[in-house]
C-alpha positions in Angstrom: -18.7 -2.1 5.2 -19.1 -5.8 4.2 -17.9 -8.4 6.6 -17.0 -11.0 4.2 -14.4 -9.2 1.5 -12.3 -5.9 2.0 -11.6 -6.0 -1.7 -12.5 -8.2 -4.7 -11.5 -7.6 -7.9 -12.7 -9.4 -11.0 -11.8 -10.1 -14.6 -9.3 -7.1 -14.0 -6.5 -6.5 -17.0 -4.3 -3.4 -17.2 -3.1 -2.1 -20.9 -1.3 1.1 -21.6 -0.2 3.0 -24.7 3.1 2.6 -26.1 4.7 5.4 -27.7 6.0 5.3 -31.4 8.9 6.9 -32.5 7.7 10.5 -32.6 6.3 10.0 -29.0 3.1 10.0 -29.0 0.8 7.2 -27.7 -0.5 4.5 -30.1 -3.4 2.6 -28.8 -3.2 0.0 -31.2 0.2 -0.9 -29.8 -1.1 -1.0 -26.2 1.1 -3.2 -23.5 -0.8 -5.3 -21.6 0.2 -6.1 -17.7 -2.2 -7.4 -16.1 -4.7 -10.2 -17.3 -8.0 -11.4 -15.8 -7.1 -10.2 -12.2 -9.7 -12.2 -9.7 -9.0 -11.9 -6.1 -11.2 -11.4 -2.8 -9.3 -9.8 0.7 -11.0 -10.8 3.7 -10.9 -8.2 7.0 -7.9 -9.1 8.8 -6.2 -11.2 6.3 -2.3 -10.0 5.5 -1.8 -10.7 2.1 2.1 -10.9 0.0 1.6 -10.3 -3.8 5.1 -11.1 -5.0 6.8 -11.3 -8.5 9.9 -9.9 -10.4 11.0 -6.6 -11.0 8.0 -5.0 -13.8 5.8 -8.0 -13.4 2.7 -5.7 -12.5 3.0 -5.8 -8.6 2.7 -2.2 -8.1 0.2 -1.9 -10.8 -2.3 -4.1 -9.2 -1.5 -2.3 -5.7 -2.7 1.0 -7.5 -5.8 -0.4 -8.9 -6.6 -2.4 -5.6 -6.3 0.9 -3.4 -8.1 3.0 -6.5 -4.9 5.4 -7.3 -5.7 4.1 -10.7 -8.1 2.5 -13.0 -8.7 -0.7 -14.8 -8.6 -1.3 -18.2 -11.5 -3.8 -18.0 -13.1 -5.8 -14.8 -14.1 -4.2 -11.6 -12.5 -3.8 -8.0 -14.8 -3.1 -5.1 -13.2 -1.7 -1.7 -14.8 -1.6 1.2 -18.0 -2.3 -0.6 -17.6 0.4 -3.1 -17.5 -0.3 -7.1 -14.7 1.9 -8.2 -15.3 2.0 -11.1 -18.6 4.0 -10.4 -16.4 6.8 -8.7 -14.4 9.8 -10.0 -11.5 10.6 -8.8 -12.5 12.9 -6.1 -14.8 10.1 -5.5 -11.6 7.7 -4.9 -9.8 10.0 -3.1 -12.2 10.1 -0.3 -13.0 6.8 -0.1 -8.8 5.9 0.3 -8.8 8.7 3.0 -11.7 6.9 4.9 -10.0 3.6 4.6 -6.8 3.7 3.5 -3.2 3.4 4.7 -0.1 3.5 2.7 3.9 2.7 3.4 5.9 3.3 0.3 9.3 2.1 -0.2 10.0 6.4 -0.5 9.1 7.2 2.5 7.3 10.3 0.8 7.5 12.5 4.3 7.1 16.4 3.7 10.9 17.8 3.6 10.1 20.7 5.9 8.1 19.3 8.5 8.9 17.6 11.2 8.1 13.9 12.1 5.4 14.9 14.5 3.7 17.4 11.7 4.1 14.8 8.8 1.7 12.6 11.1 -0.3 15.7 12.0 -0.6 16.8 8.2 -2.3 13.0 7.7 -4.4 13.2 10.5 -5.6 16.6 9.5 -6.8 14.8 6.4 -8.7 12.0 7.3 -10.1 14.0 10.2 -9.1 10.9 12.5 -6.9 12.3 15.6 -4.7 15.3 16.7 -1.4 16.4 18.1 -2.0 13.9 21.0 -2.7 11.0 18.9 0.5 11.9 16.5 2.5 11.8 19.8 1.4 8.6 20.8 1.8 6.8 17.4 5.4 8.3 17.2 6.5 7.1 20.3 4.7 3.8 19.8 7.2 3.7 16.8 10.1 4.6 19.2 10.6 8.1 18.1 8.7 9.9 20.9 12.5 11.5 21.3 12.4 12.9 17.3 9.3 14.7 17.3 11.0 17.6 16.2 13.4 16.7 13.6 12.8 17.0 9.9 13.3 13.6 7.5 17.2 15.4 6.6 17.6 14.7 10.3 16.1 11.2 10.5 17.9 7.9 9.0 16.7 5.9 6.5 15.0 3.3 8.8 13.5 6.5 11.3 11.7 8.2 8.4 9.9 4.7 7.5 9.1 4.9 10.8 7.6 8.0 10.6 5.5 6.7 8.0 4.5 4.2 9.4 3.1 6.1 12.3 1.4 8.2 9.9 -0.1 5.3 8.4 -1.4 4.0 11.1 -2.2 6.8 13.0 -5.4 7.6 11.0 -6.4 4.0 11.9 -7.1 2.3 8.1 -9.6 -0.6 7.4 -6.6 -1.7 5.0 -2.5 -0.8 4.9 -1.2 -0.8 1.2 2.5 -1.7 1.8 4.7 -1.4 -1.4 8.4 -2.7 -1.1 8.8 -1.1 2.4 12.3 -2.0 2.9 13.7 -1.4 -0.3 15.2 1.6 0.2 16.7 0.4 3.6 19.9 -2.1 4.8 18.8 -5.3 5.4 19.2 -5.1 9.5 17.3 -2.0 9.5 14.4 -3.1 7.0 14.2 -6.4 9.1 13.4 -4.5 12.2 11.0 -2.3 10.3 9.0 -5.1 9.1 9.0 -6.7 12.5 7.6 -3.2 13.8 5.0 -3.1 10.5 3.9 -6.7 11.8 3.7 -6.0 15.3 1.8 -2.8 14.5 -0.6 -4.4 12.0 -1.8 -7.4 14.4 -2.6 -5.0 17.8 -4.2 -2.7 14.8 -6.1 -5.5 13.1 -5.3 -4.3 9.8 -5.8 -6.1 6.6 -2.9 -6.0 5.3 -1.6 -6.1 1.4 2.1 -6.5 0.9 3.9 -5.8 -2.0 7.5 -7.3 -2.4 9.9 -9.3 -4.1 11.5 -10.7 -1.2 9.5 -14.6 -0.8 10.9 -15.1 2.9 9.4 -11.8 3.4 6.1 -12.9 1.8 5.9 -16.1 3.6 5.5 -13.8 7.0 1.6 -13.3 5.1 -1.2 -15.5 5.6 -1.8 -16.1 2.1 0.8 -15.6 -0.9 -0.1 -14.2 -4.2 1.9 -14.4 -7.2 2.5 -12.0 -9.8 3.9 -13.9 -13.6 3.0 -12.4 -17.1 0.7 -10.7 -15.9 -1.7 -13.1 -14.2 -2.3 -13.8 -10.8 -1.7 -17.3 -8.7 -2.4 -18.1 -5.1 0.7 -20.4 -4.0 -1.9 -22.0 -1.3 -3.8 -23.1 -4.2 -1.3 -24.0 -6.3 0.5 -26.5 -3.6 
């Protein structure tokens, strides 16, 4: 893996189909969302990419972490071209690198905390039952081991998934809107615990959000507007 860029991405755009009125897609009415995307993410640098509501801020998450594709341009991670890798090819690459923290939590309903973090282990090949332990009490639910996400609160299952996140020790945590689905006490002591986590870790972290005093806890600020990309450190 490269010392000198976790990710760069350059000339990257995003279009997609619209559909008429029967439906179906029309190509030659595509919507363009992202425009000439150039960006390079250092190891160890944490990273906001902020913007409005449908301004593209997931979009770019998915093609920086390779859930999706570019229209045009190319994104290296970890010093692979994506665009030279099929899906399968992706996949692996995001399981040998990758951590994620979705404002959805997205825990398995019928497993408990400590087998949600075991399932992700068990993928990435990275720990066991031992290691799952420790992350969840690290995360101060060394007491909920047992319960299933129906028994957890809002702010427990995030914490769960951060665990699981971490657990598999990533090069790189994808965060999308973390505390959105969360009250704002609650989500302020989750992102305290995401920091906390992410500097004894040394992750590289890339935030997504919409919240700029949550951005400003980053190193560097990225901004999302029509669909091109702006670094507030540069622009000041």
């Amino acid at each position: 893996m490269p010392s000198q860029a976790l990710i760069t991405a350059q000339g990257v755009c995003k279009t997609v189909a619209t559909g008429n009125a029967g439906g179906e897609k029309n190509p030659a009415a595509a919507l363009s969302i992202l425009h000439d995307i150039n960006l390079v993410i250092k190891p160890g640098e944490s990273v906001a990419i902020i913007g409005a509501s449908g301004s593209g801020k997931t979009t770019l998450l998915g093609l920086l972490a390779g859930l999706d594709t570019p229209s045009a341009g190319t994104i290296t991670l970890c010093g692979h071209e994506l665009n030279t890798l099929d899906e399968d090819g992706r996949a692996a690459l995001r399981k040998q690198y990758v951590g994620f923290v979705f404002q959805s939590f997205l825990l398995v309903p019928t497993f408990t905390a400590l087998e949600n973090v075991m399932l992700a282990l068990s993928v990435n090949g990275r720990g066991d039952a031992n290691t799952a332990r420790e992350w969840l009490t690290r995360v101060g639910l060394g007491d909920r081991l047992q319960h299933t996400p129906r028994q957890l609160s809002g702010g427990e299952q995030q914490r769960v998934a951060l665990a699981r996140a971490f657990a598999g020790n990533p090069a790189i945590l994808f965060a999308d809107e973390p505390t959105g689905n969360l009250d704002s006490k609650t989500g302020g002591q989750i992102i305290d615990l995401l920091f906390a986590l992410n500097a004894d870790a040394g992750t590289t972290l890339v935030l997504v959000t919409h919240d700029e005093k949550l951005a400003a806890r980053c190193q560097r600020q990225l901004r999302i507007d029509g669909g091109h990309l702006s670094d507030l450190h540069e622009a000041s």
